[in-house]
VOMI-891338 format. One record per residue (C-alpha): residue in one letter; x, y, z. Coordinates in steps of 0.25 Angstrom, whole numbers, plus 5000, padded with zeros to 4 digits. Layout:
residues N
aXYZ
...
//
This chain:
residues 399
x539053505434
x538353605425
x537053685426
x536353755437
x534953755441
x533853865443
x533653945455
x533753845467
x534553895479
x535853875484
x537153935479
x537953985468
x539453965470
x540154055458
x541554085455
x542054185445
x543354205438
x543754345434
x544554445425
x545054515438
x544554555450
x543654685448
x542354665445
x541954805445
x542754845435
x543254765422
x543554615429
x542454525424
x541954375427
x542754275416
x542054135425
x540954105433
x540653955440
x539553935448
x539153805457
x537753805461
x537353735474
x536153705482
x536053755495
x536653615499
x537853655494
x537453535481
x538153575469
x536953585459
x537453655448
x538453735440
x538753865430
x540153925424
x540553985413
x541654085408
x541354235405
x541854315394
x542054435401
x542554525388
x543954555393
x545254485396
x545154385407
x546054445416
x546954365427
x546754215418
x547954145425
x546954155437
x545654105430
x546354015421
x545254085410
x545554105394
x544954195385
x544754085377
x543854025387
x543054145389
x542954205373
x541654135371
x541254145387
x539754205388
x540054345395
x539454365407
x538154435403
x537954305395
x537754215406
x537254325418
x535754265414
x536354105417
x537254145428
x536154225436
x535254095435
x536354015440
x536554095452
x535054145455
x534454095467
x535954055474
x536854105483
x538054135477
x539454095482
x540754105480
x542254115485
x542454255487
x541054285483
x541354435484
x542254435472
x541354335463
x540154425466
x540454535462
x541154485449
x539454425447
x538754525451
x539654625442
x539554535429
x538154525431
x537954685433
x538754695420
x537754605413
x536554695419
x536254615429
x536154645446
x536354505453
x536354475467
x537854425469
x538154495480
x539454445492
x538254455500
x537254375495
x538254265493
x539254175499
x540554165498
x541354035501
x542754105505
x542254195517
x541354075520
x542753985521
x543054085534
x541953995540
x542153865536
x543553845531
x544853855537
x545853915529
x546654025529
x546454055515
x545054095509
x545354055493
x544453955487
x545553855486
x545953865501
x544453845505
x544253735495
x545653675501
x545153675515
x543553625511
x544253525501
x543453565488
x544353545477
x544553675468
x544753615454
x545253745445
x545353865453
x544853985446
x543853895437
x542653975439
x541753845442
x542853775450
x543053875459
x541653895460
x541553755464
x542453745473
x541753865481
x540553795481
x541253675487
x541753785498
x540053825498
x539753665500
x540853655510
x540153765518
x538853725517
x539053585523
x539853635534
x538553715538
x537853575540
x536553595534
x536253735539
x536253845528
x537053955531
x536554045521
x535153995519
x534754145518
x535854175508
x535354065499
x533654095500
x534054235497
x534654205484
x533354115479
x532554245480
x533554325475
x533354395461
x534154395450
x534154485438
x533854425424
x534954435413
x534654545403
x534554495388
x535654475383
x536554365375
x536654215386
x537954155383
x538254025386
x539253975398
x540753935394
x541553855404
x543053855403
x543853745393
x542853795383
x543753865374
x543953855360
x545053755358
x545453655346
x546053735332
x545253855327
x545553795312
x544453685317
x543553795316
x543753855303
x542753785294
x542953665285
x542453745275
x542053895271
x541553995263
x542154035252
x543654085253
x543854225253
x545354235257
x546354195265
x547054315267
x547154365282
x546754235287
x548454205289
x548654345294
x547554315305
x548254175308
x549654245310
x549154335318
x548554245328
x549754165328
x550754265332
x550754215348
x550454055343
x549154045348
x547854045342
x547054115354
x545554065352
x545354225348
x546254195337
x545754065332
x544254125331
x544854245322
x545554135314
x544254065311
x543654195309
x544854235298
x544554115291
x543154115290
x543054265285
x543854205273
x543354085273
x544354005275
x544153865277
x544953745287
x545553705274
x546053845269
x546453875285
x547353765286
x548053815272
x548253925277
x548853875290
x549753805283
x550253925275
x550353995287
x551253905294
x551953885280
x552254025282
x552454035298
x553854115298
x554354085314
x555353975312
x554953925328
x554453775326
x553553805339
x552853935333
x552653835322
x552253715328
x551253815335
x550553875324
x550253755317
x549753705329
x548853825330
x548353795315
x548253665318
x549153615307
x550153485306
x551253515314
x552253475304
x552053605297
x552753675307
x553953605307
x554053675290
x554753805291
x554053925286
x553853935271
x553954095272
x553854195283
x552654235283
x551754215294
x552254195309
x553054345309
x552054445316
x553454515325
x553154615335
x554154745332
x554654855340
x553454995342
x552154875341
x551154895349
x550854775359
x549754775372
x549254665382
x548054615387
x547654515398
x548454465410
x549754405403
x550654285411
x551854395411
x551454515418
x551354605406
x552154725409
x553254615408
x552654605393
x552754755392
x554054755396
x554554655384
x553954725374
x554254865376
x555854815377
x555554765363
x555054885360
x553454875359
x552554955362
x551554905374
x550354985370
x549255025380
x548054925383
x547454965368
x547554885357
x547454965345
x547854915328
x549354935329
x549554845343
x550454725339
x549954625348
x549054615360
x549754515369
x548654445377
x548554365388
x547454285384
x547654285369
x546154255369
x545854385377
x544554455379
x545154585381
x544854725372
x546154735369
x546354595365
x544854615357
x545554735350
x546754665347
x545854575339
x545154655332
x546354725326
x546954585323
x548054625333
x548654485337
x548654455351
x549654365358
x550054295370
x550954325379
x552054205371
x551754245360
x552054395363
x553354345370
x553754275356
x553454395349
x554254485361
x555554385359
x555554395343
x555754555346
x557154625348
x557454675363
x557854845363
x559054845367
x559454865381
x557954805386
x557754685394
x556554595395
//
């Protein structure tokens, strides 16, 4: 269900995912779901969207969140305008009200607005269980459990904020048609809310949005005319050191071709020289690139022509450096290249950093913003282990 009406009564059931859990200091909001119901407990309306919030994404094996999904995301004071109409007038709810709360209230103060969202002025669906659940456990997949709402995708912004509106429904009807917080709820109609200052409105972005399909699609048919072709490989190799084509790095591949004006046509010859010319021997490193260029697979199975291309090699003295939450803790990382005797540089990137190996290899980081824009190529963490592997152990080290 989509939309949301004007100001009309009821409650605002919201959920938020976040980078972390400190909203005072640099954690920020990365998802917002919010179910509107009457005060019935009737679901009449809904609102979501994902939030670029400027920085890495923080814990993503939780939230199950890509950079990729959030790059072209409004950031928050964006939709502060929309999302204050969506929840003006209402009650707001939400399991553990006090940690979604204060998340809201400190975006909206960063976008220069002071909102009533307040643990106060709200309700919240887990201490309300102590009252009409039983369970042990206060989690919304516990209280969902024992009420028998399905919870569809846990840490979906939306899903969970239907599930909890379920919980507020569940609640609702066990009060048998009194309203337990009629005062609650005619407060909220009379209470103010700022308007948004002028500013850019973005529009909402739901997840499974993300760019997909081959970024060649998106290289025109035709051009202007051709200045050069030179740089445009060097851009292509460097992307494909890890074998994968983050949607950053197919953006600056479309970018490197139209500031030559390369063509589709032109591209695809020079894919082709390119993997003419891709030096690993691996079928699969192969296989992988022609797939990334969308090319016949056929062409992988024909060994290099020359070695050109394909041999970017990490030495002992460069500079490497992390960003985001890797799946292997990354003191582990640290440990493996300093025993191949690279040098693990503090958090800044600088010209002469090597690589930047990313969590995300989409990430919205500074450091992985300035790896950028030094063309410093970043890699995931496989394709840092490929590069680790191809390097000489010192002597008398273990990994």
């Amino acid at each position: 269900m989509g939309g949301h009406g004007g100001v009309a009564g009821g409650y605002a059931v919201l959920d938020v995912e976040t980078t972390g859990l400190s909203s005072g200091w640099h954690d920020r909001v990365v998802e917002i779901g919010v179910v509107l119901l009457d005060r019935d407990g009737a679901v009449v309306g809904d609102w979501c969207t994902l939030v670029n919030p400027g920085r890495d994404l923080g814990p993503q094996h939780i939230h199950g969140i890509l950079a990729a999904d959030v790059r072209r995301a409004p950031t928050f004071p964006e939709i502060a305008a929309e999302l204050a109409g969506v929840l003006a007038g209402r009650v707001i709810v939400a399991h553990n009200l006090a940690f979604d709360a204060r998340f809201i209230a400190a975006e909206f103060a960063r976008a220069g607005m002071a909102v009533p969202v307040r643990s106060d002025l709200g309700l919240c669906t887990m201490e309300l269980s102590r009252s009409y659940l039983t369970t042990s456990s206060r989690s919304l997949a516990a209280c969902c459990a024992v009420a028998g709402i399905p919870l569809q995708r846990a840490h979906s912004a939306l899903d969970d904020a239907y599930a909890a509106a379920g919980l507020m429904v569940t609640y609702l009807g066990m009060a048998e048609g009194r309203e337990p917080w009629r005062e609650l709820v005619e407060d909220a109609l009379n209470r103010p809310w700022p308007v948004s200052p002028a500013g850019p409105q973005g529009e909402t972005v739901r997840r499974g949005v993300s760019d997909t399909g081959l970024f060649v699609e998106r290289i025109p048919h035709s051009a202007g005319p051709l200045s050069t072709v030179d740089g445009y490989l060097e851009v292509l190799d460097r992307t494909l050191i890890d074998r994968v084509l983050s949607a950053s790095e197919q953006d600056e591949l479309v970018e490197a071709a139209a500031q030559r004006g390369i063509d589709r046509a032109t591209a695809e010859v020079l894919h082709r020289k390119y993997l003419a010319e891709f030096a690993p021997p691996s079928p699969a490193d192969r296989a992988a690139v022609a797939d990334l260029l969308g090319l016949p697979a056929e062409l992988a199975d024909r060994p290099a022509v020359r070695a050109v291309w394909g041999t970017f090699a990490l030495c002992p003295g460069d500079r490497i450096t992390f960003t985001g939450e890797t799946v292997k803790p990354r003191e582990l990382w640290q440990d493996e290249a300093r025993a191949r005797r690279l040098v693990v540089s503090p958090p800044n990137i600088c010209k002469w950093t090597r690589v930047l190996v990313a969590a995300d290899p989409d990430s919205l980081s500074t450091k992985a913003r300035k790896a950028r824009d030094y063309g410093v190529p970043v890699v995931v963490e496989d394709g840092f282990a490929r590069l680790l592997a191809e390097m000489p152990v010192r002597e008398g080290s273990r990994v």
